[in-house]
C-alpha positions in Angstrom: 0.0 0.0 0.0 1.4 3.1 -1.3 1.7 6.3 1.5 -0.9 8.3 -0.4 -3.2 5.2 -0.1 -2.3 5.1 3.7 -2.9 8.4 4.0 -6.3 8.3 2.0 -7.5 5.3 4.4 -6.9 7.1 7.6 -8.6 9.9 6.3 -11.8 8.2 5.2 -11.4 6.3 8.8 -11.5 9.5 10.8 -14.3 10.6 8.4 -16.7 8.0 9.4 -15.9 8.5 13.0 -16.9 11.6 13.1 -19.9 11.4 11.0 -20.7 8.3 13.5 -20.4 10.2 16.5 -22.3 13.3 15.4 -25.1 11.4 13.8 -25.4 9.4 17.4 -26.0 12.9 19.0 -28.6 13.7 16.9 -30.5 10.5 17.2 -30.4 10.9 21.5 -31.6 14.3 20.8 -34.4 13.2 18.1 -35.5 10.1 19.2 -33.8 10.7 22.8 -35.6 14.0 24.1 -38.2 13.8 21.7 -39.5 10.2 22.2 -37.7 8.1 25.5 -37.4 10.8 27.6 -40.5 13.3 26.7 -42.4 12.6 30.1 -39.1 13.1 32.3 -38.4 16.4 30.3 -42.1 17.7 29.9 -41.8 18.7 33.5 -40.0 21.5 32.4 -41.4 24.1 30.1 -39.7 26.6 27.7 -42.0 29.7 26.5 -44.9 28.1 27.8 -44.1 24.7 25.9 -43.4 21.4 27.6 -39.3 20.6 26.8 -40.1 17.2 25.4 -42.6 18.8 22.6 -40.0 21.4 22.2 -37.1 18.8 20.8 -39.4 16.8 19.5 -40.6 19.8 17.1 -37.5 22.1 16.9 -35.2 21.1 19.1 -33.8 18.0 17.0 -33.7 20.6 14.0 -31.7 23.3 16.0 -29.7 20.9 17.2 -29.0 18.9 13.4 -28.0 22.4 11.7 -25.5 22.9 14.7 -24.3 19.5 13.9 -23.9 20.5 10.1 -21.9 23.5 11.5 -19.4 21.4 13.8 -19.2 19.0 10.7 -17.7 21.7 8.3 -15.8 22.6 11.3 -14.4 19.1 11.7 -13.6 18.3 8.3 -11.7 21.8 7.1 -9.5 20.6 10.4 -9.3 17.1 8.8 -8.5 18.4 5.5 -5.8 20.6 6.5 -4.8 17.3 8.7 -3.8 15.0 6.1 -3.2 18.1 3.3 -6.4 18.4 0.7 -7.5 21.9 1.7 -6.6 23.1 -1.9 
């Protein structure tokens, strides 16, 4: 296996990993807060809203766009890592 092939392997490993782990957080904050744990969390209210309604309506949304926001974030980091930020 050549080094560029090496290098293009890790890359793609680190890739999935992260896109793993931040896909996780937004299922526990989708199906998490929104479904398992609505009665727990609809003893609390935001703007007159039960919490549980609240992520399981916007919530899960705020908290996706974020996610797309750390995954730029992440991969110009993982680009300039293992050098294809051209």
């Amino acid at each position: 296996m050549s080094e560029k092939q090496k290098k293009a392997t890790a890359y793609w490993k680190e890739n999935i990993r992260y896109l793993f782990i931040l896909m996780a957080i937004w299922f526990m904050v989708s199906f998490g807060a929104g479904i398992l744990f609505k009665e727990s969390l609809d003893t609390i209210k935001i703007g007159g809203f039960k919490l549980g309604f609240w992520f399981a309506q916007q919530g899960s949304i705020y908290v996706f766009v974020i996610l797309i926001f750390v995954y730029v974030r992440l991969m110009n980091k993982l680009d300039k890592k293992y050098g294809y930020d051209e």
